[in-house]
PAZAPA-4460 file (N, C-alpha, C; in steps of 0.05 Angstrom, whole numbers, plus 32768, in hexadecimal, padded with zeros to 4 digits):
% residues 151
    n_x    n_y    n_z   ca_x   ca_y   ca_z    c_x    c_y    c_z   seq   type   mol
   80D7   816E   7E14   80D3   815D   7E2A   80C1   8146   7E20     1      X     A
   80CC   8130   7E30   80B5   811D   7E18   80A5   8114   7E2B     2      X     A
   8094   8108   7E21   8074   8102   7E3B   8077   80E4   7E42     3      X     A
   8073   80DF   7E54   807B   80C4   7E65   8060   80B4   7E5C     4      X     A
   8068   809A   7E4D   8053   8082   7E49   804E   8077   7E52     5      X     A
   8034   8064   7E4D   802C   8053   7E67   8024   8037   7E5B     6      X     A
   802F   8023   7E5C   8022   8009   7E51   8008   8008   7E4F     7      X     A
   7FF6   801A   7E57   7FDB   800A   7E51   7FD0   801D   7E49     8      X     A
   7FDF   803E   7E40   7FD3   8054   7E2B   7FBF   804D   7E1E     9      X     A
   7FA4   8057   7E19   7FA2   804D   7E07   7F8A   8036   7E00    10      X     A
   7F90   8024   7E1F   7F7D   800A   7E18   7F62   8008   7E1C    11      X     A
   7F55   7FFA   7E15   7F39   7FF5   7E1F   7F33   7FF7   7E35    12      X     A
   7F1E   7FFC   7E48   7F23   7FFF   7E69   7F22   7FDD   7E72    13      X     A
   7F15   7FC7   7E66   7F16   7FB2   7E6C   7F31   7F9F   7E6A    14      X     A
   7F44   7FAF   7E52   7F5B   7FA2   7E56   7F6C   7FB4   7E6C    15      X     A
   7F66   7FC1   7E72   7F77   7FD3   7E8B   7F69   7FC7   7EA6    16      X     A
   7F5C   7FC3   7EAD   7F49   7FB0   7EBE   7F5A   7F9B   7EC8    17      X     A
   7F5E   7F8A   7EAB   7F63   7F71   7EB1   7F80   7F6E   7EB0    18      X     A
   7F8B   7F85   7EAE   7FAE   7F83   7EB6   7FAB   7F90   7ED6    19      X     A
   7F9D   7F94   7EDB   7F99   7F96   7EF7   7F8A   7F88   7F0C    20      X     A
   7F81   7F76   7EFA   7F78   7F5A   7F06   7F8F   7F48   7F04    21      X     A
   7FA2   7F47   7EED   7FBB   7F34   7EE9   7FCD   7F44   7F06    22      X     A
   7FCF   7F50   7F10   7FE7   7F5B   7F1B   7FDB   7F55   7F3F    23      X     A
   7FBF   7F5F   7F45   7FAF   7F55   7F56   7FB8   7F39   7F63    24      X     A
   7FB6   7F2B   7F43   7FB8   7F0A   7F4A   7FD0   7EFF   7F4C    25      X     A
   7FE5   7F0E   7F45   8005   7F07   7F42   800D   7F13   7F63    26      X     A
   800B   7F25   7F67   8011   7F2E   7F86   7FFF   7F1B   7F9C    27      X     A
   7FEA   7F1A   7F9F   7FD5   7F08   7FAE   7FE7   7EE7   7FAE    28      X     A
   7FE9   7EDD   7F94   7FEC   7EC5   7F92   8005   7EC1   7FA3    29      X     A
   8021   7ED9   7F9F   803D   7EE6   7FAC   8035   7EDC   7FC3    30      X     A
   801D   7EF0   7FD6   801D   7EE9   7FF6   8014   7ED3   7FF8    31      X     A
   8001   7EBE   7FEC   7FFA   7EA9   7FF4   800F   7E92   7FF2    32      X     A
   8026   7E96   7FE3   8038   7E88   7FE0   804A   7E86   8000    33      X     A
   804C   7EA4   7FF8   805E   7E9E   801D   804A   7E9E   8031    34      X     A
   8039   7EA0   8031   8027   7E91   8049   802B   7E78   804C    35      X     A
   8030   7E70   8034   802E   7E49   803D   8048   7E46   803A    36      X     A
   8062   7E55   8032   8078   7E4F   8037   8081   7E42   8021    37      X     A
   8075   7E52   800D   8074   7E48   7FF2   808E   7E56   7FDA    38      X     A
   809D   7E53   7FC1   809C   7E63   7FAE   8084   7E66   7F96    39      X     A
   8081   7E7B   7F91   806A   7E78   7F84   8062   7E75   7F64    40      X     A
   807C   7E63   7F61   807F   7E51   7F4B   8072   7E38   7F56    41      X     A
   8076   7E2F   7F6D   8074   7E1A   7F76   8051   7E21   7F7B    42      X     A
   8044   7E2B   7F86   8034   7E33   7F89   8018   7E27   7F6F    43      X     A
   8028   7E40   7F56   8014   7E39   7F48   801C   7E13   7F3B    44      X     A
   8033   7E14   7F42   8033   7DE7   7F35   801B   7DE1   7F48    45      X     A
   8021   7DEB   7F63   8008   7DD9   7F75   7FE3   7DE1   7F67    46      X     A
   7FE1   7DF8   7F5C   7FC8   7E05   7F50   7FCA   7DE9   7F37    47      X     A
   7FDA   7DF1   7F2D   7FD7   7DDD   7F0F   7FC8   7DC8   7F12    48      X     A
   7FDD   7DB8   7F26   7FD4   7D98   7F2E   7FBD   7D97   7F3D    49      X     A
   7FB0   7DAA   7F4A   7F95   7DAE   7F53   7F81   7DAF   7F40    50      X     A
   7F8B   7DB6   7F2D   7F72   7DC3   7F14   7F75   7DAA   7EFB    51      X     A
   7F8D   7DA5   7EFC   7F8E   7D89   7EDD   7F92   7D6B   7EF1    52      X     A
   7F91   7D66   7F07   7F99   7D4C   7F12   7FBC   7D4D   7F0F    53      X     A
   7FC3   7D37   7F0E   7FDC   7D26   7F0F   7FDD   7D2D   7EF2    54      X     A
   8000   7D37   7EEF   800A   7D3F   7EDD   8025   7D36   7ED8    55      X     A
   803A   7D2E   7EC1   804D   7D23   7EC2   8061   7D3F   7EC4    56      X     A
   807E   7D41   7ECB   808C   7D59   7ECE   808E   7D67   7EB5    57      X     A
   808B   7D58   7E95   8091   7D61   7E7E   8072   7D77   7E81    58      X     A
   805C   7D71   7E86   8046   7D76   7E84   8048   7D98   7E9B    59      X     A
   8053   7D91   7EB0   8051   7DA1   7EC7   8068   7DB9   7EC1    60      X     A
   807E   7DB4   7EAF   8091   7DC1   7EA3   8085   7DD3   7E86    61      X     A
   8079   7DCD   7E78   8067   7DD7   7E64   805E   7DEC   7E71    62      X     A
   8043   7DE5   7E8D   8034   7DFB   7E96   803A   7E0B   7EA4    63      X     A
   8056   7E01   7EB0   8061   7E1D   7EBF   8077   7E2E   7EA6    64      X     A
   8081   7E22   7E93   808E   7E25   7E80   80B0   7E31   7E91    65      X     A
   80B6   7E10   7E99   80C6   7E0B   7EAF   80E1   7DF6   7E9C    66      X     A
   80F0   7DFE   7E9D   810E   7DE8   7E9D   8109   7DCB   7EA6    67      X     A
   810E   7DBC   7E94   8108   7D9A   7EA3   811C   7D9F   7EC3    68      X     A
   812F   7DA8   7EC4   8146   7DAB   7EE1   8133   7DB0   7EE9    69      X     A
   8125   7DCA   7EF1   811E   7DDC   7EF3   8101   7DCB   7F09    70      X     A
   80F7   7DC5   7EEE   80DB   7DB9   7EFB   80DF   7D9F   7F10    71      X     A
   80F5   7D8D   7F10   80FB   7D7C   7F1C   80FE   7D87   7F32    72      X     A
   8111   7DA0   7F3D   811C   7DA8   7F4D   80FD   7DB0   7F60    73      X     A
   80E9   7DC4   7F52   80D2   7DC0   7F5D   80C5   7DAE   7F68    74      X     A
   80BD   7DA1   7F52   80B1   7D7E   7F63   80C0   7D6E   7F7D    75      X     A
   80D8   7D71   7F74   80E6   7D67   7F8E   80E9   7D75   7FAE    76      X     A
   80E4   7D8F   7FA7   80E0   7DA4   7FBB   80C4   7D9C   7FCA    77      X     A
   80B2   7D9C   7FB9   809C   7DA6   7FBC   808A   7D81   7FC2    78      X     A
   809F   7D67   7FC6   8096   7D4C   7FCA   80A0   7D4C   7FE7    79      X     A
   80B5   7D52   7FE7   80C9   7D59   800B   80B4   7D6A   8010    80      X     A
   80B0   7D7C   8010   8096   7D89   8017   8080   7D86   802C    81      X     A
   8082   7D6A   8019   8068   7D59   801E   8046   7D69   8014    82      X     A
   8049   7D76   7FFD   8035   7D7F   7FE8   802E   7D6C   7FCD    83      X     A
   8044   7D65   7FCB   8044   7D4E   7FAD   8043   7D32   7FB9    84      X     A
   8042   7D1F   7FA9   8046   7D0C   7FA5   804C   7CF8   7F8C    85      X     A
   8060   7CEE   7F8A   8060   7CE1   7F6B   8058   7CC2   7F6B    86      X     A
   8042   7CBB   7F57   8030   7CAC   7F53   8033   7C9B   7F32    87      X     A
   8033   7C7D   7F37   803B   7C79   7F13   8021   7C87   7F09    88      X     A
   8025   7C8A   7EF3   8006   7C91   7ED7   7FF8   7C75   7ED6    89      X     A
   7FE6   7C79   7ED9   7FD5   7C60   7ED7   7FDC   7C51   7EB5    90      X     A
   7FDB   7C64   7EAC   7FD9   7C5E   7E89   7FF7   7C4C   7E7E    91      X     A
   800B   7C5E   7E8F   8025   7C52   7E8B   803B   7C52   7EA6    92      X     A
   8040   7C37   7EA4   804B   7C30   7EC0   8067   7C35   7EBA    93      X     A
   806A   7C35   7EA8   8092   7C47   7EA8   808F   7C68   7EB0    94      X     A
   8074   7C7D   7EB4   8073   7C8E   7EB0   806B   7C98   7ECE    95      X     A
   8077   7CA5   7EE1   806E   7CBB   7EEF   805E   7CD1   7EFE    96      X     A
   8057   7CD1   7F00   8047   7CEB   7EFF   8047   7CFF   7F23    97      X     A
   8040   7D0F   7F1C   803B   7D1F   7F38   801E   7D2C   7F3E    98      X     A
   8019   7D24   7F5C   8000   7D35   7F60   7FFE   7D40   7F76    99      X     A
   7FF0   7D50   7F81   7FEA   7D5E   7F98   7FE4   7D47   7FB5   100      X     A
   7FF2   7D46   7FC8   7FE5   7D37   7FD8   7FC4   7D46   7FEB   101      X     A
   7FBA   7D35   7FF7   7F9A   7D42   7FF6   7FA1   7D58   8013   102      X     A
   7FAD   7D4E   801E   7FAD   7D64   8036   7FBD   7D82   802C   103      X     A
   7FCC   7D77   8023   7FD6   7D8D   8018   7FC1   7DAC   8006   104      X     A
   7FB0   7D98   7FF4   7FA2   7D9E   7FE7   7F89   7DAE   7FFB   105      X     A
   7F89   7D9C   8011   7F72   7DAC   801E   7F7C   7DC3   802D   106      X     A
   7F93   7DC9   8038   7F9F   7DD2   8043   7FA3   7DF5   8027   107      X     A
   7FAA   7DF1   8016   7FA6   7E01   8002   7F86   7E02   7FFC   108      X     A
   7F78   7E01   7FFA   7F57   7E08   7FF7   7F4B   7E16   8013   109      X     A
   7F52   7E06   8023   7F4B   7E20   803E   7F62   7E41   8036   110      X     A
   7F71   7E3B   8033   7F7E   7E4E   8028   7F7B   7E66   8018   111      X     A
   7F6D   7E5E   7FFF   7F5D   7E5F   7FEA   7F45   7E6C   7FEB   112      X     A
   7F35   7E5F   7FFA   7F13   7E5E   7FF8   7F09   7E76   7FFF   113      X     A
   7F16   7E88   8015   7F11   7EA2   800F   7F04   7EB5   8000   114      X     A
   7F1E   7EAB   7FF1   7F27   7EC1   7FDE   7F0F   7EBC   7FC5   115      X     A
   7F19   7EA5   7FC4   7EFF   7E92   7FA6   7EE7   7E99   7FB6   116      X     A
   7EDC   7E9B   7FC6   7EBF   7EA8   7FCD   7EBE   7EC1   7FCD   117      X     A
   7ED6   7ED5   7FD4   7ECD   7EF4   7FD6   7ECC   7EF7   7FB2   118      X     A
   7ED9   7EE9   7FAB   7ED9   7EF7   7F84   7EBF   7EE9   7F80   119      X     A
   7EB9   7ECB   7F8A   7E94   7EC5   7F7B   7E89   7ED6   7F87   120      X     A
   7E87   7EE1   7F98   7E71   7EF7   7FA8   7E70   7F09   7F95   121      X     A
   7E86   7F18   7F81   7E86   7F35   7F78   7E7A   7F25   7F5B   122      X     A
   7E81   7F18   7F4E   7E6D   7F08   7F41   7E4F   7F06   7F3C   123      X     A
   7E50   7EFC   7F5C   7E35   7EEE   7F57   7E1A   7F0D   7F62   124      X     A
   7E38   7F24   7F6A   7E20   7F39   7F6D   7E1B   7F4A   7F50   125      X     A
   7E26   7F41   7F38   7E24   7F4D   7F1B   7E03   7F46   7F19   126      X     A
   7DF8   7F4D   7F04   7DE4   7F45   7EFB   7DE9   7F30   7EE5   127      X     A
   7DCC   7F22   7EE8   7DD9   7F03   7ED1   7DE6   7F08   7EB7   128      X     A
   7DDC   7F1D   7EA5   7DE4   7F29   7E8E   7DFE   7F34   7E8B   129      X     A
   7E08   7F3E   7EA1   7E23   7F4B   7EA3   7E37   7F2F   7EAD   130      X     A
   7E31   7F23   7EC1   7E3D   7F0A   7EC5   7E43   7EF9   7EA5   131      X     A
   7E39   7EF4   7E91   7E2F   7EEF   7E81   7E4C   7EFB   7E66   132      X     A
   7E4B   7F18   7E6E   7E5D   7F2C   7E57   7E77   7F20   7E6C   133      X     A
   7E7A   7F1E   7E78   7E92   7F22   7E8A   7EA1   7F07   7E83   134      X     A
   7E88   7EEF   7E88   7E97   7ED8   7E8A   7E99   7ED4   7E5F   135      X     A
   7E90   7ED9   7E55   7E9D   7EDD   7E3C   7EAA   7EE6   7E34   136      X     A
   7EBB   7F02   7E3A   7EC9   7F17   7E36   7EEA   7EFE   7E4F   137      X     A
   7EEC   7EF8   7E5C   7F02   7EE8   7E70   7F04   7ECD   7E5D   138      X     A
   7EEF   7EC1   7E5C   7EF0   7EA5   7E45   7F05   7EAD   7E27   139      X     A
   7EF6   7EC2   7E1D   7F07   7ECF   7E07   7F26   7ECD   7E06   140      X     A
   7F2F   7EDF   7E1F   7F43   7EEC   7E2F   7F4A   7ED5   7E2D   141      X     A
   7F4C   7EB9   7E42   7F4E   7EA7   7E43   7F61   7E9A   7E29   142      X     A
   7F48   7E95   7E12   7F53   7E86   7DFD   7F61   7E96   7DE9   143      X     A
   7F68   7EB9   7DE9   7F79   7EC5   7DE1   7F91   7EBF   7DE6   144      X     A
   7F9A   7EC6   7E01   7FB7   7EB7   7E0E   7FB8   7EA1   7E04   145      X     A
   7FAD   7E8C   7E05   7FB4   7E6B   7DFE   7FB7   7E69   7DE8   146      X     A
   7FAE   7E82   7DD2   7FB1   7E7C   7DAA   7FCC   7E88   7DAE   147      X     A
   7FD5   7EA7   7DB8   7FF0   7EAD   7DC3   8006   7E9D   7DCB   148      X     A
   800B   7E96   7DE5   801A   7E7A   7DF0   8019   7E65   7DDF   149      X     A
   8006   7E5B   7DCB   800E   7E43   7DBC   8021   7E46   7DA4   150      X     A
   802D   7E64   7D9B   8038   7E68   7D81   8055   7E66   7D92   151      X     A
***
C-alpha cells in the first residue's frame, strides 16, 4: 500500500505558512472580484495600475503574463467598464497607455481598506523585532520569485 504525499511534506513551517497565505489571498482576492463584478484577472490589472501608475498594454501583459489579444480584450472590458481609461504617455505621443480612473480607484480602496487594516493590525500587534524577521524573511520571499520568473 503506498502512503499518500503531500506537497508541502517536509517543508519549513514558514514555507507552509506562506502557501497558506498564497491560497488565503487567491480565494479572498476570488470574492472580492465578484463583489465588484469583476474577473479576477481583471481585478488584479486594476491592483497593478494602482501600485505602478499608468501602464502601456505590452507592460500590463508582462505583469499579468497575458496574450497581447488577451490583454486588449481586458482593457477594453475593463474601459466600457468605466475602471480604465486610455491616456497618451506623456513621454511619447504615438504611445498609449492605461490607467485606473479615480473613482473607480476609490471605489476599490473602500473595498480594500478593511482588509489592509485587519492584516496591519496583526502586524502591528508583533513585537518590533519579530515585525522586523518577518518583514525580511517576505522581502526575501519577494525577490526569490522575481530571480525565478525572470529565467
Amino acid at each position: 500500500m503506498s502512503e499518500e504525499r503531500h506537497l508541502l511534506d517536509g517543508l519549513a513551517g514558514p514555507t507552509v505558512a506562506l502557501e497558506a497565505v498564497n491560497r488565503a489571498t487567491y480565494e479572498f482576492t476570488g470574492r472580492q472580484a465578484r463583489r465588484a463584478g469583476l474577473h479576477t484577472t481583471d481585478l488584479w490589472a486594476l491592483r497593478l495600475l494602482d501600485v505602478h501608475g499608468s501602464l502601456g498594454a505590452t507592460e500590463l501583459a508582462r505583469h499579468l503574463d497575458l496574450r497581447p489579444a488577451s490583454t486588449t480584450a481586458l482593457i477594453d472590458r475593463l474601459v466600457a467598464a468605466g475602471h480604465l481609461e486610455r491616456v497618451p504617455d506623456p513621454r511619447d505621443r504615438r504611445r498609449v497607455t492605461v490607467r485606473s480612473r479615480e473613482d473607480s480607484f476609490r471605489e476599490r480602496l473602500a473595498q480594500w481598506e478593511p482588509a489592509v487594516r485587519a492584516l496591519d493590525a496583526v502586524a502591528r500587534r508583533l513585537p518590533a523585532d519579530d515585525r522586523a524577521v518577518v518583514e525580511r524573511y517576505l522581502r526575501e520571499v519577494v525577490s526569490t520569485l522575481d530571480e525565478l520568473g525572470a529565467g
